[in-house]
Every structure is written in structure tokens, then in C-alpha cells.
gemmi code that builds the backbone of each chain (N, CA, C; Angstrom):
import gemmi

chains = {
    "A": [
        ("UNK", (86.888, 118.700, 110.922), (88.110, 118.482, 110.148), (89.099, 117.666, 110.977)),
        ("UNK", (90.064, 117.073, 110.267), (90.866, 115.596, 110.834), (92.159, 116.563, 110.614)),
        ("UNK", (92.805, 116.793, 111.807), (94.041, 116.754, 111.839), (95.291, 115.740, 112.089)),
        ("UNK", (96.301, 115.744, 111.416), (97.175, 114.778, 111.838), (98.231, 115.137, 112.243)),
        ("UNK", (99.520, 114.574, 112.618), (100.690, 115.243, 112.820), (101.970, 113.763, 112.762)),
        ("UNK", (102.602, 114.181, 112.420), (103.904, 113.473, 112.728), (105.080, 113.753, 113.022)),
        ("UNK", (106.282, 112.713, 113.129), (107.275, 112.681, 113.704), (107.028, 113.676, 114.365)),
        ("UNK", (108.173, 114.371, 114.501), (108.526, 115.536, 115.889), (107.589, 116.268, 116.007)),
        ("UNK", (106.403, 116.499, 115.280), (105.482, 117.590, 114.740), (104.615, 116.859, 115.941)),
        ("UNK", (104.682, 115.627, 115.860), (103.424, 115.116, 116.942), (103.790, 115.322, 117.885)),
        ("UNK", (105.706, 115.096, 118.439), (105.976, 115.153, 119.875), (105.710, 116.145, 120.126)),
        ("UNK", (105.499, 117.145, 119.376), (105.322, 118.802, 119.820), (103.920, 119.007, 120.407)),
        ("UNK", (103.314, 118.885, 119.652), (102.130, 118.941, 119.863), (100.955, 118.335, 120.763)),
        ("UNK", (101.884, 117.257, 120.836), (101.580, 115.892, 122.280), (100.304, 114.894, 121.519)),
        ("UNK", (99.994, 115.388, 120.657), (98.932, 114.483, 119.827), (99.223, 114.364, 118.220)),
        ("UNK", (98.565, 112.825, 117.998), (99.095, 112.477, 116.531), (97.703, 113.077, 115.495)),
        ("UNK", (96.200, 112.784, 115.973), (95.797, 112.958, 115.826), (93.877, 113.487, 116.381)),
        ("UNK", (93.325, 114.688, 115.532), (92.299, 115.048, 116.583), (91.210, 115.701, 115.348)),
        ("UNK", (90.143, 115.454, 116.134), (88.996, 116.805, 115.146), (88.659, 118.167, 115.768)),
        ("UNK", (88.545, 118.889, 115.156), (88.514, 119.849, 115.037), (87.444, 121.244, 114.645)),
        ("UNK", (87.195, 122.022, 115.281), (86.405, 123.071, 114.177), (86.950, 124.475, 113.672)),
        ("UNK", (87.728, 124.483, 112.913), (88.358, 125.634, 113.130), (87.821, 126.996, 112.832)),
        ("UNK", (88.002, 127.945, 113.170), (86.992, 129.662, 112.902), (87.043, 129.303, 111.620)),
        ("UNK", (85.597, 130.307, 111.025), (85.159, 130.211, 109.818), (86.220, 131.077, 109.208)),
        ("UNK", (87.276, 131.854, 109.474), (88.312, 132.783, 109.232), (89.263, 131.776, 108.625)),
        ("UNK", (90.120, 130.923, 109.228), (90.571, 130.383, 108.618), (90.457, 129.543, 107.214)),
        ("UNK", (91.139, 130.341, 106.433), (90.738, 129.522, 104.419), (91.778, 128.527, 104.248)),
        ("UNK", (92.981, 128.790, 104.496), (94.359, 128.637, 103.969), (94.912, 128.136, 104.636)),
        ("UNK", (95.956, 127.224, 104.556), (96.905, 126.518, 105.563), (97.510, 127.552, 106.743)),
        ("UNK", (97.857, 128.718, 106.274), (98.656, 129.060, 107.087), (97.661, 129.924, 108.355)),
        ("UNK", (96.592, 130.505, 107.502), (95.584, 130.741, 108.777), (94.766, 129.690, 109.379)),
        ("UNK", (94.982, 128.017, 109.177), (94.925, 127.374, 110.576), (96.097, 127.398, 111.092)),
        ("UNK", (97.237, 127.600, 110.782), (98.459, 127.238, 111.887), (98.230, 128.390, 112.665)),
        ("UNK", (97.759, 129.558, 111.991), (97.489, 130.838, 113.168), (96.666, 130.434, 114.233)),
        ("UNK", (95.729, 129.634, 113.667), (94.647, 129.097, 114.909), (95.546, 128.517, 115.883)),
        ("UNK", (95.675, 127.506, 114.946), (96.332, 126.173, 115.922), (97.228, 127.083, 116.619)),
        ("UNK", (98.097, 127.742, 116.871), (99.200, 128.513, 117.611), (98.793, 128.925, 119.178)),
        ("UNK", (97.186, 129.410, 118.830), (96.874, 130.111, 119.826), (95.936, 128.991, 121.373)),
        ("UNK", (96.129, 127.655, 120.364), (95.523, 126.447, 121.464), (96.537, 126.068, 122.130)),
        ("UNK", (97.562, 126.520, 122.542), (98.952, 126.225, 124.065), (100.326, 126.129, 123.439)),
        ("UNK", (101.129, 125.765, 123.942), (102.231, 125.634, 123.956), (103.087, 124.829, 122.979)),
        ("UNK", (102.452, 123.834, 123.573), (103.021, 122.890, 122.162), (102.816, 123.009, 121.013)),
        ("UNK", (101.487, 123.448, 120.505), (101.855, 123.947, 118.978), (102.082, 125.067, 118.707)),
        ("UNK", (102.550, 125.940, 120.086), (103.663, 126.661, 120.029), (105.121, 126.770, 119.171)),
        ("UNK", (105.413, 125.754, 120.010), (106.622, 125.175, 119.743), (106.490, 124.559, 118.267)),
        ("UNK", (105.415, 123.687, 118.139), (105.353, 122.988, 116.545), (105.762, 123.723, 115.690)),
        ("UNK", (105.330, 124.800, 115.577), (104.827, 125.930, 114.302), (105.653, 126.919, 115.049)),
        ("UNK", (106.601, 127.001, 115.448), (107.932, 128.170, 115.803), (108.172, 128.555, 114.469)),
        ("UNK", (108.943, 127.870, 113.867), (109.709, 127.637, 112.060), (109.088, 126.933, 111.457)),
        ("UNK", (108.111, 127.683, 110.696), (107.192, 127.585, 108.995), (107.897, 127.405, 108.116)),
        ("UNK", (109.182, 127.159, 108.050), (110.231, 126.731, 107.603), (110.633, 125.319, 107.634)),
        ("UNK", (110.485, 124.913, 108.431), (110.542, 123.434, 108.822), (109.468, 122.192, 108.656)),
        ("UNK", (107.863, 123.398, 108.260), (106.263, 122.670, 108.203), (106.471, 121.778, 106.885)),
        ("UNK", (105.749, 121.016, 106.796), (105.057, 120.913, 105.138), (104.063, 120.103, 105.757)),
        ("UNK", (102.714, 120.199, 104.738), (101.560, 119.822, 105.103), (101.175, 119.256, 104.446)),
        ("UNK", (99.965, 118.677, 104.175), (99.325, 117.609, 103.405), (97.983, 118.385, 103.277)),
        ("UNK", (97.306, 118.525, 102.302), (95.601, 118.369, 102.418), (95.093, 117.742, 101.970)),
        ("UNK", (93.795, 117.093, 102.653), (93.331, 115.644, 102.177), (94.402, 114.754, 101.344)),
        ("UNK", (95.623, 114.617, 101.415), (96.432, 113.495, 101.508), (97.145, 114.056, 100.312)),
        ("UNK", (97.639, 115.518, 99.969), (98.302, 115.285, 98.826), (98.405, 116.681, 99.598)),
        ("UNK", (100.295, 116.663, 99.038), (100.924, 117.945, 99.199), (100.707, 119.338, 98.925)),
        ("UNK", (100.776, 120.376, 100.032), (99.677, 121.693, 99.933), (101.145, 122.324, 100.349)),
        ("UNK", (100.669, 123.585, 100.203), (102.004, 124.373, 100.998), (100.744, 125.838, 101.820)),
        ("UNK", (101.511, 126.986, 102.690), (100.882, 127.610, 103.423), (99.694, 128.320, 102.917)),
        ("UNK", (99.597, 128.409, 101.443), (98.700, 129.574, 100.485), (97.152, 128.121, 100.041)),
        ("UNK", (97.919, 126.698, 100.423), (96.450, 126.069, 100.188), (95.497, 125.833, 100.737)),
        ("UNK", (94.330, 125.987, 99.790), (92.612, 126.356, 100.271), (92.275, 125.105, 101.571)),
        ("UNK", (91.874, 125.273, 102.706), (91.257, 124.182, 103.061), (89.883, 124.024, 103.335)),
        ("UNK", (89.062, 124.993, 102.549), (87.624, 124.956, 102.671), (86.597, 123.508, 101.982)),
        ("UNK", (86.368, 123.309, 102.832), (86.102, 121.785, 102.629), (86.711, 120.416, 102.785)),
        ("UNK", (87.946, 120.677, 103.258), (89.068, 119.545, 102.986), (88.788, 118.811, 104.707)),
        ("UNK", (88.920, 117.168, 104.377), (88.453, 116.587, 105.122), (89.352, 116.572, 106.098)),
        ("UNK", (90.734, 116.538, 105.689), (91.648, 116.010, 106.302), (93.263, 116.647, 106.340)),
        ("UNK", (94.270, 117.611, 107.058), (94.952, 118.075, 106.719), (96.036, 117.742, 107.827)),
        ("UNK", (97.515, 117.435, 106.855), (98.432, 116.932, 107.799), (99.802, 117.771, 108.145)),
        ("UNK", (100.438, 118.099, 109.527), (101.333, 118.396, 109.270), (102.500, 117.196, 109.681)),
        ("UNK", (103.775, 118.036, 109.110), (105.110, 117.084, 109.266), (106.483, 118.060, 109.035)),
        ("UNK", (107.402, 116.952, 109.496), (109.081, 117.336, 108.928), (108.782, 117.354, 107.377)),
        ("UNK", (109.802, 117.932, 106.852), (110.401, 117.244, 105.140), (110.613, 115.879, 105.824)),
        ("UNK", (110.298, 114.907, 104.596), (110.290, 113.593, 104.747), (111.705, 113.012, 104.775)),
        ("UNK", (111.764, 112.039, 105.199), (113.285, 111.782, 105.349), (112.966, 110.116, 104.683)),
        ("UNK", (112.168, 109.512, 103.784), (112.260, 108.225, 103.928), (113.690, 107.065, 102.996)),
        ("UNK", (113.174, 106.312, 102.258), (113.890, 105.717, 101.208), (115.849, 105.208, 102.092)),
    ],
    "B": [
        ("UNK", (103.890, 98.517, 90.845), (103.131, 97.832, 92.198), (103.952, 98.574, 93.210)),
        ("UNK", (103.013, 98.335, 94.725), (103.627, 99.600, 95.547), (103.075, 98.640, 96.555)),
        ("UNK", (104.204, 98.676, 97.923), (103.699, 98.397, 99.060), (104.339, 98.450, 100.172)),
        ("UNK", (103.964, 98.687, 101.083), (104.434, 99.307, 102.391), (103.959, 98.129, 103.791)),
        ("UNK", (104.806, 97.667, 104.246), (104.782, 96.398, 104.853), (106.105, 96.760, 106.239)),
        ("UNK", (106.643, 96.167, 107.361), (106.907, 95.811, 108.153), (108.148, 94.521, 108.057)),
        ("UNK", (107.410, 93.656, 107.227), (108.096, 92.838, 106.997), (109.787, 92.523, 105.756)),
        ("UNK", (110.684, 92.144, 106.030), (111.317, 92.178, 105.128), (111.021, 91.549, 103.637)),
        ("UNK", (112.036, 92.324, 103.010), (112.046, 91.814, 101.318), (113.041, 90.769, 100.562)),
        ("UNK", (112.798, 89.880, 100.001), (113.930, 89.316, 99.148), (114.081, 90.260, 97.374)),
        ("UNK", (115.092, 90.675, 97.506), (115.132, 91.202, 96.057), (114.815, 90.661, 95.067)),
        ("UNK", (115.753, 89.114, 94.866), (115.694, 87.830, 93.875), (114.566, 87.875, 93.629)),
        ("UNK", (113.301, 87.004, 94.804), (111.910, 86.779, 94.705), (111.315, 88.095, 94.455)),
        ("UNK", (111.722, 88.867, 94.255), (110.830, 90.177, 93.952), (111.056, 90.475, 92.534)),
        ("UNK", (111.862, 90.583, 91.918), (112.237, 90.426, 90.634), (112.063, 89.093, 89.745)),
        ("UNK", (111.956, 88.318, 90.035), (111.677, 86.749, 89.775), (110.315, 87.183, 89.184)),
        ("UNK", (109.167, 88.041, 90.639), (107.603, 88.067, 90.440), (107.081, 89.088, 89.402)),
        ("UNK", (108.478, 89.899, 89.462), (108.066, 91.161, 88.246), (108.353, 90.381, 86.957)),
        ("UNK", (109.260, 89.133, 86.742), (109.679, 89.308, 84.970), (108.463, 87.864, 84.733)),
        ("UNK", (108.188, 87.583, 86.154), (107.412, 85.740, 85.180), (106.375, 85.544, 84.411)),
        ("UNK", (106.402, 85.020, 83.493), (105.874, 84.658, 82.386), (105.664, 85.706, 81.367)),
        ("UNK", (106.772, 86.837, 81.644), (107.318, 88.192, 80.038), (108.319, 87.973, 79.531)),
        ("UNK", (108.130, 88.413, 78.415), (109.417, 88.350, 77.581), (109.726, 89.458, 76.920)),
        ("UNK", (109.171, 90.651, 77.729), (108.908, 91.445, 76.912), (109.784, 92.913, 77.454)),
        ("UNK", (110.669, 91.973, 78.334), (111.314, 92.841, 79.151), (112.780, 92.675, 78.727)),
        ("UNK", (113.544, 93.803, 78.485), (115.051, 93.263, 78.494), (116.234, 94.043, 79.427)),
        ("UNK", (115.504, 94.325, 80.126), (116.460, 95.422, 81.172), (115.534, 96.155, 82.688)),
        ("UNK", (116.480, 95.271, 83.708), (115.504, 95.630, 84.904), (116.563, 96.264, 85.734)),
        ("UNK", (116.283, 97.578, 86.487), (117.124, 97.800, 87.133), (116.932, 98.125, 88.690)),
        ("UNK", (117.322, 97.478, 90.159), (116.901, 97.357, 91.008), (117.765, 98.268, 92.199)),
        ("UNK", (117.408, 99.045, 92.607), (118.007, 99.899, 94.113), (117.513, 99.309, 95.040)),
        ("UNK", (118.683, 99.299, 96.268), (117.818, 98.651, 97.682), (118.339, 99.782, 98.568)),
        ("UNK", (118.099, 100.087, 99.804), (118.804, 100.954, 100.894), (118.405, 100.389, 101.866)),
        ("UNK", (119.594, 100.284, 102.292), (119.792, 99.549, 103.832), (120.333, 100.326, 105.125)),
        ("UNK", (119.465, 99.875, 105.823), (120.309, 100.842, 107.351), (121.420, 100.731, 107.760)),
        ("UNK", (122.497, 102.276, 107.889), (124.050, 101.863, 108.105), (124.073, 102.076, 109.655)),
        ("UNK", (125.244, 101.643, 110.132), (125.234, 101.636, 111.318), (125.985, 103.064, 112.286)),
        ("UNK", (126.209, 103.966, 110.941), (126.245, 105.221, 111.387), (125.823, 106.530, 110.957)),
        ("UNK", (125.383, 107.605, 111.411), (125.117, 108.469, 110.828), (125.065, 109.492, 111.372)),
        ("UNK", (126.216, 110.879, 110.697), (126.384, 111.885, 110.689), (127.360, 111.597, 112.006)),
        ("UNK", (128.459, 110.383, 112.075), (129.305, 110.293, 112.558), (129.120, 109.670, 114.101)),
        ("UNK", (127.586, 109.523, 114.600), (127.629, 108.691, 115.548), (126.856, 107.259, 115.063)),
        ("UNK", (127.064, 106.348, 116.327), (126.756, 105.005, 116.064), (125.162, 105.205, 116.100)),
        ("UNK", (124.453, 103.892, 115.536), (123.252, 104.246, 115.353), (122.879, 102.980, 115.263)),
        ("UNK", (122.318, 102.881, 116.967), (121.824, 101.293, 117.108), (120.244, 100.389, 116.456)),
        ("UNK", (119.340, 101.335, 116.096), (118.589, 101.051, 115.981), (117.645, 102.048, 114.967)),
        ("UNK", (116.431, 101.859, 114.549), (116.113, 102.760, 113.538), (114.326, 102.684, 113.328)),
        ("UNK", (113.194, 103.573, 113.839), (112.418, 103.397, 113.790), (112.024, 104.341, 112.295)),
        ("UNK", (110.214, 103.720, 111.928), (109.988, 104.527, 110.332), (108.509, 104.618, 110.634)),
        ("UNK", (108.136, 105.889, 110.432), (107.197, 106.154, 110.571), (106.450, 106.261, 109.263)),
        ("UNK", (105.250, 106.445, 108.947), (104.715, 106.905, 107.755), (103.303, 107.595, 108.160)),
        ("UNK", (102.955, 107.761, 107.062), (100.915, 108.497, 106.943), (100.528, 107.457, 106.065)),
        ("UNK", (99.488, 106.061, 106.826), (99.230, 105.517, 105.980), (97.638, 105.725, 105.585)),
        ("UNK", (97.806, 105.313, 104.098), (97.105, 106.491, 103.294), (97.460, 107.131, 102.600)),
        ("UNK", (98.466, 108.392, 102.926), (98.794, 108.922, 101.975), (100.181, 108.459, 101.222)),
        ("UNK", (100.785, 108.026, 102.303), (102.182, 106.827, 101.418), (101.843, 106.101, 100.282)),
        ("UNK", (100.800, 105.550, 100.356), (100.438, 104.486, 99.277), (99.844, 105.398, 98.183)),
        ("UNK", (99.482, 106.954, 98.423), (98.637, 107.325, 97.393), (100.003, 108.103, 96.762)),
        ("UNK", (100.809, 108.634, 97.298), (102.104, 109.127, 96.419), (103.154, 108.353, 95.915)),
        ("UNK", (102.944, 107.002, 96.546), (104.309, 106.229, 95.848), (103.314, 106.132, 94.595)),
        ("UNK", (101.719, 106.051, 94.671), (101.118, 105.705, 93.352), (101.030, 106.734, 91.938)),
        ("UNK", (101.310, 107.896, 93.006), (101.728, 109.277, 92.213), (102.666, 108.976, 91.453)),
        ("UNK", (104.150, 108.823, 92.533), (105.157, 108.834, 92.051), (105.609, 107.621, 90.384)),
        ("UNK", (104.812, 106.465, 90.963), (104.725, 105.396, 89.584), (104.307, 106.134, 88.707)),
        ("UNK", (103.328, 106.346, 89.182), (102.305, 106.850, 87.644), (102.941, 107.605, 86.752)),
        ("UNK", (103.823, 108.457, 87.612), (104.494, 109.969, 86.750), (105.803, 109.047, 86.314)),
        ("UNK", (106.607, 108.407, 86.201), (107.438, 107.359, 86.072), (107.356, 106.348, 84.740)),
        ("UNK", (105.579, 106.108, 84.738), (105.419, 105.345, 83.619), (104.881, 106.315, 82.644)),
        ("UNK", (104.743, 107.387, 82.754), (104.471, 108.589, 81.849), (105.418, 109.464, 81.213)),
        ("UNK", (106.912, 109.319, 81.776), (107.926, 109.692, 81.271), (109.111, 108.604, 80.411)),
        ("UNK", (108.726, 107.502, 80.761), (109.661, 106.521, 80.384), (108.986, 105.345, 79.791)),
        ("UNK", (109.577, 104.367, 78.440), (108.380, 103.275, 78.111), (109.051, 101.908, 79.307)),
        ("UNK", (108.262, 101.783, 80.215), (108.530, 101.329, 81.288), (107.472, 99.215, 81.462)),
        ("UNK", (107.991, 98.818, 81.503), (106.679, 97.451, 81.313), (106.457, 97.360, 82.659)),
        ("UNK", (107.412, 97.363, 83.847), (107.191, 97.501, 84.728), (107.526, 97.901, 85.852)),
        ("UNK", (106.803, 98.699, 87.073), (108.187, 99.009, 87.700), (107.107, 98.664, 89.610)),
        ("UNK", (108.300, 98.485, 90.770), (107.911, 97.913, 91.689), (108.709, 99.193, 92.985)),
        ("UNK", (107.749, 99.345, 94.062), (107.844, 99.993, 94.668), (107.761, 99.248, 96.447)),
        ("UNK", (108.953, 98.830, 97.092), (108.268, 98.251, 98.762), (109.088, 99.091, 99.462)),
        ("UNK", (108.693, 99.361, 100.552), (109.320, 100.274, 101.832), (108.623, 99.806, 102.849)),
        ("UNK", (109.742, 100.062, 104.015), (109.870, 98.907, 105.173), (109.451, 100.303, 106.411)),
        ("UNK", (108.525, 99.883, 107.194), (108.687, 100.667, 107.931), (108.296, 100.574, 109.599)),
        ("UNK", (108.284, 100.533, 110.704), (108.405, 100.216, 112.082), (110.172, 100.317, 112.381)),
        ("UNK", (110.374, 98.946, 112.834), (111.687, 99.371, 113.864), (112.463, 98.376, 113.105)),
        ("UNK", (113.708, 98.826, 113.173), (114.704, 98.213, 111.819), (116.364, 98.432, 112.602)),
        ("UNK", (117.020, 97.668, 112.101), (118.351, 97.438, 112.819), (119.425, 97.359, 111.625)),
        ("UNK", (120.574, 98.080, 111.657), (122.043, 98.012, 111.062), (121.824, 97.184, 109.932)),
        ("UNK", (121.779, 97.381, 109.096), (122.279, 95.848, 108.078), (120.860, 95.899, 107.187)),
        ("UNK", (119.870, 95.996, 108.004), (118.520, 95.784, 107.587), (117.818, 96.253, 106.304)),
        ("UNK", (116.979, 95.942, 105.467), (116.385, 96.520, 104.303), (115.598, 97.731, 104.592)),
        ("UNK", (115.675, 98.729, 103.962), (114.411, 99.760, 104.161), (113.905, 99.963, 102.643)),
        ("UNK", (114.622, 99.827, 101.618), (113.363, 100.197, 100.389), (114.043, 99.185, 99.280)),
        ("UNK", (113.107, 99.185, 98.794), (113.352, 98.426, 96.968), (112.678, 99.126, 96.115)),
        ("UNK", (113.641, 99.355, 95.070), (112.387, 100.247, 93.579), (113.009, 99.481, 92.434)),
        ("UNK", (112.091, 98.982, 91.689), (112.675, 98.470, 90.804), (112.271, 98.877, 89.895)),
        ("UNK", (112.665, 99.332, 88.064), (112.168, 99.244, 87.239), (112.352, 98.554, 85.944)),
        ("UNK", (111.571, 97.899, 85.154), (111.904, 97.213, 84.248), (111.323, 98.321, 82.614)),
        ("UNK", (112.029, 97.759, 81.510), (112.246, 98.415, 80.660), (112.320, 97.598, 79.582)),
        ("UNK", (112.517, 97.615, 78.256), (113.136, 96.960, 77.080), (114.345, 97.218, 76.983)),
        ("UNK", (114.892, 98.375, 77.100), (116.187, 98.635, 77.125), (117.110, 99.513, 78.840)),
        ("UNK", (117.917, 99.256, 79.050), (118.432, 99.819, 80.229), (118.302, 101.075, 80.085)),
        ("UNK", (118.437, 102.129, 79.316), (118.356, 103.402, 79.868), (117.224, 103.995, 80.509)),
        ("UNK", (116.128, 103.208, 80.399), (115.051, 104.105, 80.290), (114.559, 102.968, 82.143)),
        ("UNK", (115.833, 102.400, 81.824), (115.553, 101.601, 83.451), (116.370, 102.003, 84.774)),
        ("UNK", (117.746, 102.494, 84.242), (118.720, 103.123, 85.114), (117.610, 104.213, 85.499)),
        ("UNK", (117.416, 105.520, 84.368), (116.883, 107.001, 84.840), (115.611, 106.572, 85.438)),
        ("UNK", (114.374, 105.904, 85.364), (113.567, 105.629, 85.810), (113.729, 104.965, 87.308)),
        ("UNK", (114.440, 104.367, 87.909), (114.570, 103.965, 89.258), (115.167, 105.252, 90.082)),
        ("UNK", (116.256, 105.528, 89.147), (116.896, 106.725, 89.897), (115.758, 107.866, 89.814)),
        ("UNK", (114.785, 108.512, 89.190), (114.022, 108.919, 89.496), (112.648, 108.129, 90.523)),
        ("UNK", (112.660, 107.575, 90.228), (111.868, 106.717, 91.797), (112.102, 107.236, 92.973)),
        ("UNK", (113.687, 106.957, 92.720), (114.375, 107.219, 94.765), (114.258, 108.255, 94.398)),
        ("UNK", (114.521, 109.232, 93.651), (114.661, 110.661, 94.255), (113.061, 111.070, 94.916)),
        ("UNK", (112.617, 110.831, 93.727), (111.218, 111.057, 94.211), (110.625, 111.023, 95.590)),
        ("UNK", (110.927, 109.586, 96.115), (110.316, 108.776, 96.902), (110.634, 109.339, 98.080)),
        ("UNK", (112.528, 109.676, 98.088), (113.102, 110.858, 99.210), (112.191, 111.827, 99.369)),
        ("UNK", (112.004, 112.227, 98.575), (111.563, 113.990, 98.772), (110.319, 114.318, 98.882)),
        ("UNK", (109.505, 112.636, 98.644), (107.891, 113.347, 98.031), (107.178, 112.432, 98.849)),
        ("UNK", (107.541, 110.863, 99.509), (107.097, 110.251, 100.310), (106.871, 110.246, 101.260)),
        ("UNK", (105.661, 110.056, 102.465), (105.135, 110.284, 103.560), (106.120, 109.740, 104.980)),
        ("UNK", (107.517, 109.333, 104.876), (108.032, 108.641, 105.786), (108.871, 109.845, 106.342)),
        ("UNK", (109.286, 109.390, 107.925), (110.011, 109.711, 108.283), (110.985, 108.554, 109.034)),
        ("UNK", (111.829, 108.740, 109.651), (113.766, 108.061, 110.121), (113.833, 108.941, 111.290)),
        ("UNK", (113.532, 108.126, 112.722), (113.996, 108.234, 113.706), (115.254, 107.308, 114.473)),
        ("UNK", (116.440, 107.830, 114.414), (117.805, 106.874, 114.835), (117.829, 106.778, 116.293)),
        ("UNK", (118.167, 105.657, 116.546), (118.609, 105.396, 118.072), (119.892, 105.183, 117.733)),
        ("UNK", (120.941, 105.642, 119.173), (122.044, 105.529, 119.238), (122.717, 105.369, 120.263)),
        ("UNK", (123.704, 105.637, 121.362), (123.664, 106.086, 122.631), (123.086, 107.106, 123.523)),
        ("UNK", (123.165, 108.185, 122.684), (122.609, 109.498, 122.919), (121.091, 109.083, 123.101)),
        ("UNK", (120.293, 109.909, 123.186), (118.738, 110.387, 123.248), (118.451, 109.898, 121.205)),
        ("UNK", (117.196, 109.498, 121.550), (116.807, 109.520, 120.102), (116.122, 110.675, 119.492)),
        ("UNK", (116.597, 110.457, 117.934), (116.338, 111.731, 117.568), (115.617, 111.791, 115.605)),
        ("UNK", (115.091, 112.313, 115.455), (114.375, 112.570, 114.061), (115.534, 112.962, 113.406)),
        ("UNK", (115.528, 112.161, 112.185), (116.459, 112.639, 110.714), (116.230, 113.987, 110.433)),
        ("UNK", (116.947, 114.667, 109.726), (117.136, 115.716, 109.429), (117.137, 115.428, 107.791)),
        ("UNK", (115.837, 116.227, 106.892), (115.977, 115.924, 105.199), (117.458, 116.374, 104.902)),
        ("UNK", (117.851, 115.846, 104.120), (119.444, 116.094, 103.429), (119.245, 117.376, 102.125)),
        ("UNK", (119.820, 118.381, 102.146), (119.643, 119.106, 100.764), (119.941, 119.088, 99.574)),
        ("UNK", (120.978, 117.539, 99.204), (121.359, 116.705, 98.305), (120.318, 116.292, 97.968)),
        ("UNK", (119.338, 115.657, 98.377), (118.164, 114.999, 98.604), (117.271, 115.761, 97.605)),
        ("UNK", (117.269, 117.120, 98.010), (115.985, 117.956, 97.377), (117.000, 118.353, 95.817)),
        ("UNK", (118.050, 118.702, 95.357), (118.652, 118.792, 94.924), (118.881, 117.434, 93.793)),
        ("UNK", (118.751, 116.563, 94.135), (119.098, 115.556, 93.315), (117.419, 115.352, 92.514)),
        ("UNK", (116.549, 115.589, 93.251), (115.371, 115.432, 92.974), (114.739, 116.824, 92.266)),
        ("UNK", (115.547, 117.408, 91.933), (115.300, 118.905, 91.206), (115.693, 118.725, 89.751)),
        ("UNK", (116.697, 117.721, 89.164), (117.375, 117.472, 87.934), (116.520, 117.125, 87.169)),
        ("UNK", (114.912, 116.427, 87.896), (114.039, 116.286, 87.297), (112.998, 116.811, 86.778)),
        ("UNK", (112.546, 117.903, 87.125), (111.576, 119.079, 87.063), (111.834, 119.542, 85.392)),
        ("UNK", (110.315, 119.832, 84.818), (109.990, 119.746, 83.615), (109.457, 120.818, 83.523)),
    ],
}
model = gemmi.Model(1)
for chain_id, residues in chains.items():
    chain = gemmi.Chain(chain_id)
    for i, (resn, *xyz) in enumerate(residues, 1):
        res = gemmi.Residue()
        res.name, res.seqid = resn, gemmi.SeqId(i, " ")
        for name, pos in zip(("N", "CA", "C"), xyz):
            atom = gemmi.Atom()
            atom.name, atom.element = name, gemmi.Element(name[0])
            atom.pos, atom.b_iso = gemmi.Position(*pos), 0.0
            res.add_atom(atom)
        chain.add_residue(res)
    model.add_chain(chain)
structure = gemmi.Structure()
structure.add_model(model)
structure.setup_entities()
């Protein structure tokens, strides 16, 4: 699985993007951020305030309760700030 | 049409390319946003834009789609600017065209809201200070809520 990250989400994390295998435990967005939490510091810090996440799966907006079984590709970020 | 480029925009020539050779249009209405040179009260020299490309292009295509499904729309145009950008500078154009203006005013203004709230970009400001990531506005999510069906 393809993780991505942006803006501050990447500085946190020190990487924009990586693959991955995550435990067969994880279904749902929010039980990979449990994963991801427990690989160091920085996505420590990323994933402090689940409040602040929003994610992507395979390229279209998910929130913490969406499935990622099978999904190729899942992103986190700020709320978008563009326009 | 939707596109995400680096390079700047001319409005004129962009609207020129949406109406030529229709007649079938009688009301186009065009938003631009440009980088100010301050924000949230400090100076703000410079302005980088990040995106997810990929998925930018697949939600501004969202965002059209749902746009020409609410409104009788002939056409409507979507560009956003994104790398490193300075004071003065262009960052988006939405345009939409219509037969009649109303359905061209609410249709752009639903664009930007959209595009705020639902598009893959982010706004990192340089200033004197340390640089720093935008903060979403709650006007933002709010203005883009008037729309919900």
C-alpha cells in the first residue's frame, strides 16, 4: 500500500511518500494511524490531533471509519487551504 | 475544463477560449484570487502551493461535474496555480458560463467554495518570520455548507 503525506503532515513525518504493509488488523483509516503511531516519533507528532487529519483513499475523500481493505493508495493532510 | 499548471493565466484569453465560435452563451461569470501581501496581519513575502497530483485533477473534475448537474451550465473552466507565487500574483480562475447570469453568479460561487474546502491544495506563506502552513478558515467550511442538499 502507497502512502502519501502532505504539507505539515509530511514535515512531520519526515517523508512525503512510502510503501508499506500494514498488520492484517488494520481495516479502517483510523486503525492504520494506530499503526502508523507506533513506527517513531514523527508520526507521533503527525497524528497527535485527529482533529486536524483528513485523508484520502485511493484519491477520494475518506474520513477515520473508511474501509482500506484493498485500497491502493491512502493520503494524509491539513484541511486544504487552496483557491 | 480543469487544469493545474505553474504557469500564469490571462483571464481575457481564457474566456475569449471558452465563448469562441458559441452563441449559445449569454452570461459568463469569472472569479480570480490573487496573492495579498498580507495575512492575518503580517507581511507575506512570498507564497508556495502544494497539491496531490492526481487527486486535484480528479476533484476539481468532481467538483465540475456536480456544478453541471445542479445548474444548466454550457460551460464552465477551472485553472489553479501552484509552486511558488509572489504578492500580486494569480492563484485561481473559475469561470462559469450560462444562458442567463443567475445560474452563472451561484455556479462559480459554488466552484470556489467547493474548490476551498474540497481541493487537494495547500498555502505555505513566507514572511519575515519562519515559514509557515495556512491555517483552513471556518468561513471557508461554512460558506461551503449553504450548499449541501
Amino acid at each position: 500500500m502507497k502512502l502519501l503525506y502532505f504539507a505539515w503532515v509530511k514535515q512531520k513525518t519526515g517523508t512525503g511518500e512510502e510503501d508499506v504493509m500494514p498488520p492484517a488488523g488494520a481495516g479502517n483509516v483510523h486503525e492504520l494511524i494506530a499503526w502508523l503511531k507506533t513506527r517513531g516519533e514523527g508520526y507521533e507528532a503527525a497524528f497527535a490531533d485527529l482533529g486536524v487529519i483528513r485523508c484520502a483513499v485511493d484519491q477520494e475523500h475518506g474520513d477515520l471509519d473508511t474501509p482500506i481493505a484493498g485500497a491502493s493508495e491512502v493520503a494524509f493532510f491539513p484541511p486544504v487551504t487552496g483557491g | 475544463m480543469i487544469r493545474v499548471q505553474t504557469d500564469d493565466f490571462d483571464i481575457g484569453a481564457e474566456v475569449a477560449a471558452l465563448t469562441e465560435g458559441r452563441t449559445d452563451i449569454g452570461a459568463i461569470v469569472t472569479f480570480s484570487g490573487l496573492v495579498r501581501d498580507a495575512s492575518g496581519g503580517e507581511r507575506v513575502a512570498s507564497m508556495e502551493l502544494e497539491h496531490y497530483p492526481g487527486m486535484t485533477e480528479k476533484e476539481l473534475a468532481r467538483i465540475e461535474t456536480e456544478a453541471h448537474e445542479r445548474w444548466p451550465l454550457q460551460a464552465t473552466l477551472i485553472v489553479h496555480r501552484v509552486g511558488r507565487l509572489a504578492p500580486g500574483d494569480n492563484i485561481v480562475l473559475v469561470a462559469a458560463a450560462s444562458a442567463h447570469r443567475e445560474a452563472a453568479f451561484e455556479a462559480a460561487s459554488f466552484l470556489m467554495d467547493y474548490l476551498k474546502t474540497r481541493a487537494p491544495f495547500w498555502k505555505r506563506e513566507e514572511g519575515q518570520g519562519e515559514a509557515h502552513w495556512v491555517d483552513a478558515r471556518e468561513s471557508d467550511d461554512k460558506a461551503a455548507t449553504r450548499w449541501k442538499r
